[in-house]
N, C-alpha and C positions, 0 to 999 in steps of 0.2 A: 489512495489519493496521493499526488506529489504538491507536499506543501513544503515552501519556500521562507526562511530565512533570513534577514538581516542581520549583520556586525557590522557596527560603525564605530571603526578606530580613529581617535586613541580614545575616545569615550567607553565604550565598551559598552554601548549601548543596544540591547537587541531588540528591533523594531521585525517585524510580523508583513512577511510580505505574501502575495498569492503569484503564483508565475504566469498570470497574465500580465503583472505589471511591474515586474521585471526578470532580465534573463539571464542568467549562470552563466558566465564562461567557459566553466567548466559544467561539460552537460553529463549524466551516466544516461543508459543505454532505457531505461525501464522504469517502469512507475511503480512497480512490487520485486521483491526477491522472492525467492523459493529455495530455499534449502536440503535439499531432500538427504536423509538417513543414509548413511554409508558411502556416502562418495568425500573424495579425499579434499575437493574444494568446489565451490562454483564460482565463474569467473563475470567479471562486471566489467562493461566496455566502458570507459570513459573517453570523452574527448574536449582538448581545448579550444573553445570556438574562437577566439580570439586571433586573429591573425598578424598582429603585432606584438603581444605582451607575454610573457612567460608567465605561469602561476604553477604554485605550488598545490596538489591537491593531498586533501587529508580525509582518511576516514575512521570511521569508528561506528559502532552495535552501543545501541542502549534498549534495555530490561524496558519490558509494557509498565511500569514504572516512570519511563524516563532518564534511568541511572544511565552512568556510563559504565560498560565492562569490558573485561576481557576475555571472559567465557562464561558460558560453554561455546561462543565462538570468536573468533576474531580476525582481524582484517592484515590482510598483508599485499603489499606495505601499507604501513599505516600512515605514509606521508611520503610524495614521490615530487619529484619539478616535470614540467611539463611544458615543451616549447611549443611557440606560436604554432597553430594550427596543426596539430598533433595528436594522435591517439596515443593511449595507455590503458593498462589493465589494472583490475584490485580483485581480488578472491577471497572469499567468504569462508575460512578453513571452521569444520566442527574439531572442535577437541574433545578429550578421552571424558570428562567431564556430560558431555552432549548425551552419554547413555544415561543419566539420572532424570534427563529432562520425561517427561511422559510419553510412550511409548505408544497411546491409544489413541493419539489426537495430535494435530498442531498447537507448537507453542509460539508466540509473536513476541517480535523484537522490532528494532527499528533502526535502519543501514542510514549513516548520517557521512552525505559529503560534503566537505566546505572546500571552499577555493581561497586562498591568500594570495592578494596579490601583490607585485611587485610594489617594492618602496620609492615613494615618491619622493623624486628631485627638489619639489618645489615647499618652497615653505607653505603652512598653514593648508593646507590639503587635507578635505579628509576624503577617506577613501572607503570604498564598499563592498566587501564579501559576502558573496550568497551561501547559504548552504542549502543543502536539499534531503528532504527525510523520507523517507519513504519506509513501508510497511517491510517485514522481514518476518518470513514464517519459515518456522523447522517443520519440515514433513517427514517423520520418522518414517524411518526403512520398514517398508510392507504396506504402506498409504501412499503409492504412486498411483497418481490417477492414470488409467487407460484412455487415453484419446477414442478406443475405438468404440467404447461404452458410453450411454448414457451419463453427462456430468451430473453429479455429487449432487450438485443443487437443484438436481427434481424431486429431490427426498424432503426439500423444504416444504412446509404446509403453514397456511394461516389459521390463526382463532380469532373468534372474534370474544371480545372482551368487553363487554357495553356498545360503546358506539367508537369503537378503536379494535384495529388489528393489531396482533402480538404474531411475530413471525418466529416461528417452530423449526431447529436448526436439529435434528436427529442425527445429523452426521460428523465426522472429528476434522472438520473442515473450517476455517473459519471463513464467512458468509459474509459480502461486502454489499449492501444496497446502494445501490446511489441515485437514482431514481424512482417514480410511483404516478402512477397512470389508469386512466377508464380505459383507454384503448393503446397497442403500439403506439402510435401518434401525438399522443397529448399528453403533458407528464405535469403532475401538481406541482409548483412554480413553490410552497411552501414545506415541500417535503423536504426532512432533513437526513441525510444520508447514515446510515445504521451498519453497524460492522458485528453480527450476530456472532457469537464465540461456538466452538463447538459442543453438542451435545446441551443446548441451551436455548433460550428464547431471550425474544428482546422487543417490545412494544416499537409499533412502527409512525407514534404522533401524529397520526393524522385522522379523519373522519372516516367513518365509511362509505358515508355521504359524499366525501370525495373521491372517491376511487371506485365506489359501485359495487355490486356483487361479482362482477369480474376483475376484480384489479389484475392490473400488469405491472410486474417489478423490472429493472434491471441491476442485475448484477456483474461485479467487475470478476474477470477471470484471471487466469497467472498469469498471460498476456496483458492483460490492461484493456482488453478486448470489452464489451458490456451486450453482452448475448441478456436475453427479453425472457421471463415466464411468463406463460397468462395460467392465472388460476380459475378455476370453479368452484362454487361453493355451495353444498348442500346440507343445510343448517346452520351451524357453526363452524364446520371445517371447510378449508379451502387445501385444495389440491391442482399441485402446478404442471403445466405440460408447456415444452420449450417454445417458442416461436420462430417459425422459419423465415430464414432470409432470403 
C-alpha cells in the first residue's frame, strides 16, 4: 500500500495523509520494492511533478520496527535536488551485512521518500512536504519468482476458526490481502487489509457469513497489480485457484 505523509514546517508537525487527498511532487515509480538477493542494486525512478519549483528529494530504509537505518541496506543518494519537471534515479544497494538477514524467506523493510521543498520568499508561510512509504522486501538469492509458474500465492489456503477465516501463508513470501469478496465482483466494504508474513497465518476479521463458502481474495503482487483467488472449501479447509482475467 502507498501511504502518504505530512511535515509541516517550522512546526514540525506530522499529520497523516492518504494520497487521494494529496499529491507528491515528487512521485517514485511503484507502490512496493523488491530487493532481490545478489544483485549489486535495484534502481527507483523518481520524478518531479512540479513544473515550476525545484525540490530536493531524500530517501532512506526503515526496519519493520519503524527505525531508521543504514543497513543491511541503503539508499544512494540519499538526498539529490531535482529541477522542475524532471526525472532522477535512487538505488536500493544490499550490503555485506544482507547475508545475516534470513536466507529462507523475505525480510520487510520500508523505502521512505520525502520531498523538501524550496524556501519561501515570503514571510509567515507555511509550507508542505509529503513523504511517501512504501513496503520494501529483501528476496534472498534463490526465491526468484518464475513468472512462467504458478504465483506463490496458490499455496495459500484458509481455515476456518469459529465463525472467522485465519489465512494459512506456507510460503517465504510475504502475502498482502487487500480485498474480500462472495464473488469477483463484490468485495466486503468492511474488510480490513492483512499483510500475512511468511510461513505464517494471520486471521482475516471478517465473518464467514460474509464471504460465503467460496470467498475471493485479492492480492497485491510485486507490480501493484491485485490478481483474484477464489477458494473452495471442504470442511474446514479452503483451497485457492487464480481467477482469470
Amino acid at each position: 500500500m502507498n501511504v502518504k505523509f505530512a511535515l509541516i514546517a517550522p512546526l514540525t508537525l506530522v499529520a497523516f495523509e492518504s494520497s487521494q487527498m494529496a499529491n507528491a511532487a515528487v512521485a517514485l515509480d511503484r507502490t512496493r520494492v523488491v530487493v532481490e538477493g545478489g544483485t549489486v542494486a535495484t534502481t527507483l525512478n523518481i520524478r518531479n511533478e512540479s513544473t515550476k519549483l525545484p525540490y530536493l528529494a531524500q530517501g532512506w530504509i526503515e526496519n519493520e520496527a519503524g527505525e531508521k537505518i543504514q543497513s543491511p541496506l541503503m539508499v544512494v543518494p540519499p538526498l539529490q535536488r531535482m529541477e522542475p519537471d524532471s526525472r532522477g534515479q535512487m538505488k536500493v544497494q544490499p550490503l555485506p551485512a544482507a547475508a545475516s538477514l534470513p536466507q529462507d524467506r523475505e525480510s520487510l523493510f520500508y523505502f521512505n521518500l520525502r520531498e523538501v521543498p524550496p524556501k519561501s520568499g515570503e514571510a509567515n508561510t507555511l509550507q508542505l512536504a509529503l513523504q511517501t512509504r512504501v513496503k520494501l522486501f529483501y528476496r534472498p538469492k534463490g526465491l526468484e519468482i518464475d513468472s512462467n509458474v504458478p504465483a506463490p500465492q496458490l499455496k495459500m489456503t484458509l481455515k476456518k476458526n469459529g465463525d472467522q477465516y485465519v489465512a494459512v501463508n506456507p510460503t517465504p513470501y510475504y502475502i498482502t490481502l487487500s480485498a474480500a469478496g462472495r464473488d469477483v465482483k463484490h468485495n466486503v466494504a468492511e474488510f480490513e487489509p492483512v499483510m500475512v508474513a511468511p510461513k505464517s497465518e494471520a486471521p482475516l476479521k471478517l465473518g464467514v457469513g460474509q464471504v460465503g463458502t467460496k470467498p475471493v481474495l485479492t492480492y497485491i503482487n510485486d507490480y501493484g497489480g491485485r490478481p483474484q483467488l477464489s477458494f473452495s472449501c471442504s470442511g474446514q479447509l479452503c483451497t485457492a485457484a487464480e481467477v482469470k482475467s
